[in-house]
C-alpha atoms as a printed R data frame, in Angstrom:
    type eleno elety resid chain resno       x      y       z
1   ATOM     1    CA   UNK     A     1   0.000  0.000   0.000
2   ATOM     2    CA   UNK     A     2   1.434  3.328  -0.962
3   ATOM     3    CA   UNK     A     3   1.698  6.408   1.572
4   ATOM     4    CA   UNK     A     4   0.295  9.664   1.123
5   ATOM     5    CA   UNK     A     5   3.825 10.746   1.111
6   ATOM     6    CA   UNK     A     6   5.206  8.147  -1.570
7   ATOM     7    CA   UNK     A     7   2.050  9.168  -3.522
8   ATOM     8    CA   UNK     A     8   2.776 13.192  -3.639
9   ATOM     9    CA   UNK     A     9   6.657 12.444  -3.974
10  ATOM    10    CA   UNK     A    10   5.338 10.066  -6.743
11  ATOM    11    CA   UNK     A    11   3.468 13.316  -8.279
12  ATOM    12    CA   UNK     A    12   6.331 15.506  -7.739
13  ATOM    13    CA   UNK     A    13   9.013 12.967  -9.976
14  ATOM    14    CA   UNK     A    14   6.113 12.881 -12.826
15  ATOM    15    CA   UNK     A    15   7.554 14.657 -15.286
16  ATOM    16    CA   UNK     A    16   4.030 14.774 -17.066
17  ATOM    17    CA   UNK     A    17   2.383 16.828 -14.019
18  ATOM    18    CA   UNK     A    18   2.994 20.504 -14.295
19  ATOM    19    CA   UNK     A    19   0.593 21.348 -11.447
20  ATOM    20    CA   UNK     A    20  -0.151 19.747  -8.191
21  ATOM    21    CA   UNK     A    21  -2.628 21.394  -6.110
22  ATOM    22    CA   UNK     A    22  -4.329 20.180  -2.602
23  ATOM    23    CA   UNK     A    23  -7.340 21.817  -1.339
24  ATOM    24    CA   UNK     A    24  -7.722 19.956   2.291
25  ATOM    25    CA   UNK     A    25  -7.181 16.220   2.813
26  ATOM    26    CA   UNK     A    26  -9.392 14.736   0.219
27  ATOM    27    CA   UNK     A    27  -8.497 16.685  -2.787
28  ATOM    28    CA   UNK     A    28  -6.045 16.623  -4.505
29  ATOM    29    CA   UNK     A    29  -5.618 17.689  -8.349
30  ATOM    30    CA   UNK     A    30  -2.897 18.168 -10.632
31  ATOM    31    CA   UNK     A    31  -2.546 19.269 -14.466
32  ATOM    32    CA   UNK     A    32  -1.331 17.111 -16.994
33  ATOM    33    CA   UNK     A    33  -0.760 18.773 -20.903
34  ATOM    34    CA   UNK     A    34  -3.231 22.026 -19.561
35  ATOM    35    CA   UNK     A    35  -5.941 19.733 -18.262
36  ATOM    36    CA   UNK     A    36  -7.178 19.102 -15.115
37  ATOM    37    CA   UNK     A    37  -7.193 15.376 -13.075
38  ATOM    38    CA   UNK     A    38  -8.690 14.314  -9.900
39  ATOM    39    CA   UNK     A    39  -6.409 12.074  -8.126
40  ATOM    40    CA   UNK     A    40  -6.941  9.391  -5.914
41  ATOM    41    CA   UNK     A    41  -3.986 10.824  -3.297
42  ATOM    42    CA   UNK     A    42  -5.871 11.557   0.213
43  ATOM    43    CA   UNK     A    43  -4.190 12.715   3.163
44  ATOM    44    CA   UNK     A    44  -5.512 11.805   6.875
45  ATOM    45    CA   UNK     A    45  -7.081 15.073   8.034
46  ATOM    46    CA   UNK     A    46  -5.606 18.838   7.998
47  ATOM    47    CA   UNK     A    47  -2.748 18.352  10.054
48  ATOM    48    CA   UNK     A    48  -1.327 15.423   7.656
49  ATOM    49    CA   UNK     A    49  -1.494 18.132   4.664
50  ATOM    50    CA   UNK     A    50   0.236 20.634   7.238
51  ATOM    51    CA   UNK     A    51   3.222 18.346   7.822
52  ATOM    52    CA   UNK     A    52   4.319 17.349   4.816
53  ATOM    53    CA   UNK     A    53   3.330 21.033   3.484
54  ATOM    54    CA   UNK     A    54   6.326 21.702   6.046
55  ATOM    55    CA   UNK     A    55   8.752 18.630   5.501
56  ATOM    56    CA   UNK     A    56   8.674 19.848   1.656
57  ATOM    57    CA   UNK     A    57   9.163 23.543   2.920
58  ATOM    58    CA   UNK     A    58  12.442 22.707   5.086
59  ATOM    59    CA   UNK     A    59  13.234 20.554   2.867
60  ATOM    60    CA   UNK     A    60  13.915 23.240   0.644
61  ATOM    61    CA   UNK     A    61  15.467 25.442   3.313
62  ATOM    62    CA   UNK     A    62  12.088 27.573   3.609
63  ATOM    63    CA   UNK     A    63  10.417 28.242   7.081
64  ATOM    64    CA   UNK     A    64   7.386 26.129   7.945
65  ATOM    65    CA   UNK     A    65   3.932 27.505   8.034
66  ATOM    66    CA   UNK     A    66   1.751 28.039  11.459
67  ATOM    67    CA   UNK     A    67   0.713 29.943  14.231
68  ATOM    68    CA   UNK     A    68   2.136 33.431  13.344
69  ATOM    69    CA   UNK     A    69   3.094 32.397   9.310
70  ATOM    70    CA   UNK     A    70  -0.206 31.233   8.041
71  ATOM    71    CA   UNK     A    71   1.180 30.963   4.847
72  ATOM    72    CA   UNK     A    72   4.170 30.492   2.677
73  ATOM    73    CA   UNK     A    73   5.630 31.705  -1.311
74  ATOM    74    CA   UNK     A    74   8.611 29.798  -1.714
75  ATOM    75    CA   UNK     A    75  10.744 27.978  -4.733
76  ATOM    76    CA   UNK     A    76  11.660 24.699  -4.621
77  ATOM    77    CA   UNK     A    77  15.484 23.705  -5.571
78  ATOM    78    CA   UNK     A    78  14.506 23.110  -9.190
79  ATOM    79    CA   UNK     A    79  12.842 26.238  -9.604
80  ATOM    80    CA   UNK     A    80   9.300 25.061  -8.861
81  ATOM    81    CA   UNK     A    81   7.109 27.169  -6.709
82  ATOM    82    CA   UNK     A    82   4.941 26.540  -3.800
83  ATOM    83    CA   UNK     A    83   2.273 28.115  -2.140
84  ATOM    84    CA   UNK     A    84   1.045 26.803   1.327
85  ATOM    85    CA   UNK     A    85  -1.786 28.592   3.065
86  ATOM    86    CA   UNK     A    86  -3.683 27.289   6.147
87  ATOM    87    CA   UNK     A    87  -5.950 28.632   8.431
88  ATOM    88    CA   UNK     A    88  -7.019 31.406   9.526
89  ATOM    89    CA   UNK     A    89  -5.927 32.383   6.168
90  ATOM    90    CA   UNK     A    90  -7.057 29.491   4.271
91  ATOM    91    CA   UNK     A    91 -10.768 29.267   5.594
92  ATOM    92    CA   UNK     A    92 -11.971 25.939   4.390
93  ATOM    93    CA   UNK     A    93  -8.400 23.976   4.953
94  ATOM    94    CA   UNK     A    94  -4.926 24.065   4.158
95  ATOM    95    CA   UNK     A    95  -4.059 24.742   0.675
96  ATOM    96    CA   UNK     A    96  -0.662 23.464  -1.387
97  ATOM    97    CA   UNK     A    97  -0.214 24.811  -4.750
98  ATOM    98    CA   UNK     A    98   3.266 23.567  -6.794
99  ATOM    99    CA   UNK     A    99   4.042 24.474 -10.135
100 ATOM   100    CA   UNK     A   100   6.516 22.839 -11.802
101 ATOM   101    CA   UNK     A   101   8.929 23.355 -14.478
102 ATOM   102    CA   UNK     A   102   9.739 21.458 -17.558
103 ATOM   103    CA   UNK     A   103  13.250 19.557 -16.784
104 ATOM   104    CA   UNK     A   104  13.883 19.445 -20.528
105 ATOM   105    CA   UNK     A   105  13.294 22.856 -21.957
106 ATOM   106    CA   UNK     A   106  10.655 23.279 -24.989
107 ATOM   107    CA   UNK     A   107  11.135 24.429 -28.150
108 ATOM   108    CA   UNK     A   108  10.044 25.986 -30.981
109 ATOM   109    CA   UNK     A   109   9.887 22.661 -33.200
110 ATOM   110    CA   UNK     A   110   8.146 21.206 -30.405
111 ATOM   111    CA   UNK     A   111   5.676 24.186 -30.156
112 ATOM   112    CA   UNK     A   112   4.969 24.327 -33.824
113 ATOM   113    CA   UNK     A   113   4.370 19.958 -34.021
114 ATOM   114    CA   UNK     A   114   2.098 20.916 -31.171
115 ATOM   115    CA   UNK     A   115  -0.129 23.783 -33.385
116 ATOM   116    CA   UNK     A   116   0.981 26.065 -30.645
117 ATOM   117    CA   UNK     A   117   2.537 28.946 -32.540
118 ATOM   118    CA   UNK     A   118   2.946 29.042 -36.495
119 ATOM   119    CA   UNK     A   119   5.784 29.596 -38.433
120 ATOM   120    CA   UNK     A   120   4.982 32.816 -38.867
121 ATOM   121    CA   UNK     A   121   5.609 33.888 -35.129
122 ATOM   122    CA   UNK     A   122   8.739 31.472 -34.964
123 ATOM   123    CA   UNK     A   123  10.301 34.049 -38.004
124 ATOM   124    CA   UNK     A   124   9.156 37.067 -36.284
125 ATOM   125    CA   UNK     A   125  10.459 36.008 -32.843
126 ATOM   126    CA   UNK     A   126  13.969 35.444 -35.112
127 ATOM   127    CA   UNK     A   127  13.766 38.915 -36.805
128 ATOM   128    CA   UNK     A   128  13.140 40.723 -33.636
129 ATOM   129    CA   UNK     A   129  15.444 39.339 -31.451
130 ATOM   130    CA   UNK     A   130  18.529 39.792 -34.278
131 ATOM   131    CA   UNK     A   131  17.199 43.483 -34.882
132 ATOM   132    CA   UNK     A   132  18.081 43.418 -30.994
133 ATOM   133    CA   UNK     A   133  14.876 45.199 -30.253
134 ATOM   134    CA   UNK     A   134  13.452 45.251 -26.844
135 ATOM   135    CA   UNK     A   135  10.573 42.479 -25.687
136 ATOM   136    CA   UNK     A   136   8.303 42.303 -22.905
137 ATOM   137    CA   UNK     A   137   6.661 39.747 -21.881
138 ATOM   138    CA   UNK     A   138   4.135 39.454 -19.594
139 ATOM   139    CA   UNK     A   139   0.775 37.119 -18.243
140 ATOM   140    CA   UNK     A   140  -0.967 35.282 -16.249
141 ATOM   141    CA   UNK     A   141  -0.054 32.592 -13.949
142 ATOM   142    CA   UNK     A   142   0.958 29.240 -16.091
143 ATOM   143    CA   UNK     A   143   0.519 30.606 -19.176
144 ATOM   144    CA   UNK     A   144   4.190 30.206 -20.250
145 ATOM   145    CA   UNK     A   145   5.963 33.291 -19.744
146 ATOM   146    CA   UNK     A   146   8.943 31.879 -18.424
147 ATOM   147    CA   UNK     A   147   9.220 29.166 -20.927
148 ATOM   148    CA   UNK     A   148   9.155 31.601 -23.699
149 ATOM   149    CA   UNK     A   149  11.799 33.745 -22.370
150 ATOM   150    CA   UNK     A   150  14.133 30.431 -21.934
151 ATOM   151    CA   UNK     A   151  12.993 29.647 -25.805
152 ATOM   152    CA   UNK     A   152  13.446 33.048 -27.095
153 ATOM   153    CA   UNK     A   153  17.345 33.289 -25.460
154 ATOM   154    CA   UNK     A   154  18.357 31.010 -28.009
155 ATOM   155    CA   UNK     A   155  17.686 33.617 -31.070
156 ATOM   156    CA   UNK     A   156  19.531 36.322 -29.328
157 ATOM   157    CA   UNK     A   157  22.866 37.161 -30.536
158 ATOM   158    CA   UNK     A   158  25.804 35.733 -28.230
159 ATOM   159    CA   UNK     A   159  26.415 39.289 -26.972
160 ATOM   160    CA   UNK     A   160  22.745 40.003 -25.644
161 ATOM   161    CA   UNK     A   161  21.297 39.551 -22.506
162 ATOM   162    CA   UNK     A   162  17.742 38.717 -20.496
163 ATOM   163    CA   UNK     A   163  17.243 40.486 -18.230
164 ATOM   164    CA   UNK     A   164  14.187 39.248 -16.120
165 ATOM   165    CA   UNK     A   165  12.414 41.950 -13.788
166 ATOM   166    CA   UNK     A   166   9.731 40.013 -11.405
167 ATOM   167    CA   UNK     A   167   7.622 40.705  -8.883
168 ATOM   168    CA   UNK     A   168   9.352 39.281  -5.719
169 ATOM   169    CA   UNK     A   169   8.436 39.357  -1.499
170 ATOM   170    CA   UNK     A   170  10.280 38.663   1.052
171 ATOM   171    CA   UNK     A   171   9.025 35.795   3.841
């Protein structure tokens, strides 16, 4: 019988989940290719979702979440991030929210075989960043701003640079 704890660490090494989110003990979701899943993962009450909220928190060198901290914005070592919020914050239960990243970087073939972008934008994104003209981009949560940048650093000449300006908080 698997834990709850093999069963999230299980969720966290899938390289197909890009989203894992836990909204109290007895659900627990995650995104796969943009869409949605229930899973069958259910953790023993609210405290259970605390703890290991807070083993994967120290884990990563990040304070726990409690009395005092009801809540936490942290990145993981591979440049996930988490969110942890419990009560009184989080009124109906504790919350977890990871995103993950991609361990093998995208690109624009892939995107294109997808129908994601056309060929067009591919040759546009190539013109603008030789013409060395400036880009912003900017969005919503998950919807890819970070994975363009990493895509669109390989059309910049050698001698460019990123340079990344985010909103950050401190703990």
């Amino acid at each position: 019988m698997t834990t709850v704890v093999e069963a999230m660490t299980a969720l966290l090494e899938d390289d197909s989940v890009a989203e894992i989110m836990v909204d109290g003990p007895d659900r627990v979701y995650v995104e796969r290719r943009g869409k949605l899943e229930d899973t069958d993962v259910c953790f023993a009450g609210d405290q259970q979702v605390i703890d290991w909220a807070n083993s994967l928190l120290t884990l990563h060198g990040w304070s726990p979440v409690g009395e005092g901290r009801p809540w936490m914005d942290a990145r993981l070592q591979d440049g996930g991030r988490v969110l942890v919020v419990v009560p009184p914050v989080a009124v109906s239960g504790p919350s977890v929210v990871i995103r993950k990243f991609f361990r093998l970087p995208l690109t624009f073939d892939q995107l294109l075989g997808h129908g994601s972008i056309n060929q067009t934008i591919v040759d546009f994104m190539k013109v603008v960043m030789q013409a060395r003209l400036n880009v912003i981009i900017a969005g919503g949560t998950a919807s890819g701003k970070t994975t363009l940048a990493n895509m669109i650093v390989e059309l910049m000449p050698e001698e460019e640079r990123l340079v990344a300006v985010e909103w950050a908080h401190d703990q």
